[in-house]
C-alpha positions as CSV (number, residue, x, y, z in Angstrom):
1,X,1.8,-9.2,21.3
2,X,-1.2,-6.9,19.9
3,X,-0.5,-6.0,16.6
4,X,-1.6,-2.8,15.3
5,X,-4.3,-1.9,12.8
6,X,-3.6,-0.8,9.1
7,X,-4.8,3.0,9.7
8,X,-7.3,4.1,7.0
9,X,-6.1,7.6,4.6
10,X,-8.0,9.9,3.3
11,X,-5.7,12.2,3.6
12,X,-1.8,12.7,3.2
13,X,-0.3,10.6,6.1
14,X,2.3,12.7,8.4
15,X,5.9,12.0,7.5
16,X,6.4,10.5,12.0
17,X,3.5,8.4,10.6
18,X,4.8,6.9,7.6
19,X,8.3,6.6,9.1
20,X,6.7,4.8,11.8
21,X,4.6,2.1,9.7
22,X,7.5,1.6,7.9
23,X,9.9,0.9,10.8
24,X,7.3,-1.6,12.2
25,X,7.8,-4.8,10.3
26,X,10.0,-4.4,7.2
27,X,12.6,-1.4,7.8
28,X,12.4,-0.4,3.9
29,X,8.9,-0.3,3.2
30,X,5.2,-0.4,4.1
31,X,2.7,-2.6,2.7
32,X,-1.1,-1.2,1.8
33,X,-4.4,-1.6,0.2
34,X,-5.6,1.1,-2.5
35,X,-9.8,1.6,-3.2
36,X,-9.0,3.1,-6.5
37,X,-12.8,3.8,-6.3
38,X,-13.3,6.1,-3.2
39,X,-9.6,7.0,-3.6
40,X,-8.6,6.0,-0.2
41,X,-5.5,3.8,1.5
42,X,-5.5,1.4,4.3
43,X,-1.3,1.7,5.0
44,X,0.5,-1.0,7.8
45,X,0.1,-4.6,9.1
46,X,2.6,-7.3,8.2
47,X,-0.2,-8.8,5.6
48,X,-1.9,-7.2,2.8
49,X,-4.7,-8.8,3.9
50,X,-4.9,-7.1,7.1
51,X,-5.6,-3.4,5.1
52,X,-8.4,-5.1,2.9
53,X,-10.1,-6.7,5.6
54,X,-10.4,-3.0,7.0
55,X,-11.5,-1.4,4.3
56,X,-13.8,-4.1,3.8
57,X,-15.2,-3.6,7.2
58,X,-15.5,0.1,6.0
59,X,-17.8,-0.6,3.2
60,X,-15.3,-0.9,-0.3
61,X,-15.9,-3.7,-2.8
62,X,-13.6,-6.4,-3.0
63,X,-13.0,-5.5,-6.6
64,X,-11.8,-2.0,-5.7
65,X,-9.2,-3.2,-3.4
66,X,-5.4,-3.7,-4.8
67,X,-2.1,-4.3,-2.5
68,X,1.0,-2.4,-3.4
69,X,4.2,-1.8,-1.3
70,X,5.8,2.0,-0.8
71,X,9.4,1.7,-0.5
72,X,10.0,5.3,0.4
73,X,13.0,7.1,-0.5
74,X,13.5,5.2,-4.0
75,X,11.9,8.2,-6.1
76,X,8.6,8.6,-8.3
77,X,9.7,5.5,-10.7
78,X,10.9,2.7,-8.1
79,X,8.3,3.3,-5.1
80,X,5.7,1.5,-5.4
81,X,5.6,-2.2,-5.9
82,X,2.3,-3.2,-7.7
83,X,2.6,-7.1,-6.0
84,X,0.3,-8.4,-3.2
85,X,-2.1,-11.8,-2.5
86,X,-4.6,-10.1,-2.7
87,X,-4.5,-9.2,-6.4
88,X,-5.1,-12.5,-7.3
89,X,-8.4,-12.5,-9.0
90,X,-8.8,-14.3,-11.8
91,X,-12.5,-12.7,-12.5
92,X,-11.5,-9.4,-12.8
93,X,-9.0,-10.3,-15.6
94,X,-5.3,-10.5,-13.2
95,X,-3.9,-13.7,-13.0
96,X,-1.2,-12.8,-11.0
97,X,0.2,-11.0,-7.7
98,X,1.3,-8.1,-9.6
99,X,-1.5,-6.0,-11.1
100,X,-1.3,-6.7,-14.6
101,X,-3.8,-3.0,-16.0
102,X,-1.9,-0.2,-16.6
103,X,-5.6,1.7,-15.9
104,X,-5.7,0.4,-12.7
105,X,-1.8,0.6,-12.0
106,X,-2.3,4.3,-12.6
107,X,-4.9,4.7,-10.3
108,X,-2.6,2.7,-7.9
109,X,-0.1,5.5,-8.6
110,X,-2.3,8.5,-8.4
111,X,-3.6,7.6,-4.6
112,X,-0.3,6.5,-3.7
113,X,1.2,10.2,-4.4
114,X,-1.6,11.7,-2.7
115,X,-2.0,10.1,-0.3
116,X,1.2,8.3,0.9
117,X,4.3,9.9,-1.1
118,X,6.4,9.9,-4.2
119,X,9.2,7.8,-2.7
120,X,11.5,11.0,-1.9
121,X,12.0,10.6,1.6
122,X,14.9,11.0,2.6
123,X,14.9,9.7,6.0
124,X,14.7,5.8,4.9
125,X,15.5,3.0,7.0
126,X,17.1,0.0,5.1
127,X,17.2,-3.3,7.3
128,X,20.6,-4.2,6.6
129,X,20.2,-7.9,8.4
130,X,19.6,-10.8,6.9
């Protein structure tokens, strides 16, 4: 089965859009790759990886690139899980999956609500099987 790209933002994705990359692997939320730099979002794929590999392709800096989830329809506050692999990086000072700066955790934040939402969707679907 072909899986399909992470698609690159620049602009506020279309509400079919979203609801569509959400629906494709985890039902509650959507996993994607932020270049706090040029302010731009690779959103899909099952891995983290997947989005950072196309930005990568695109010309960002590995140490622009942080994983988040969106879990749309949980509001301004819960929305956005700050945990991915890919945040690993010792070097840049972040130990851990979760980004640990609140600099770059706002930056996260800022890109997210401009470019993806502010997790008031309404239309959420929740994956109710285990």
């Amino acid at each position: 089965m072909d899986r399909e790209a992470p698609i690159v933002l620049d602009r506020r994705i279309t509400e079919p859009d979203l609801k569509r990359l959400v629906g494709l692997f985890f039902h509650d939320m959507v996993k994607y790759v932020v270049d706090v730099r040029q302010r731009i979002v690779a959103i899909g794929g099952e891995l983290h990886a997947e989005g950072e590999e196309v930005l990568l392709e695109r010309g960002s800096r590995q140490q622009d690139l942080w994983g988040a989830n969106y879990y749309p329809g949980r509001g301004p506050d819960l929305c956005i899980e700050f945990t991915a692999l890919i945040n690993i990086r010792p070097s840049q000072g972040n130990r851990s999956m979760e980004v640990q700066s609140a600099a770059i955790r706002q930056s996260i934040r800022d890109v997210t609500f401009d470019l993806v939402g502010r997790g008031a969707e309404s239309w959420t679907e929740v994956n109710t099987q285990v």
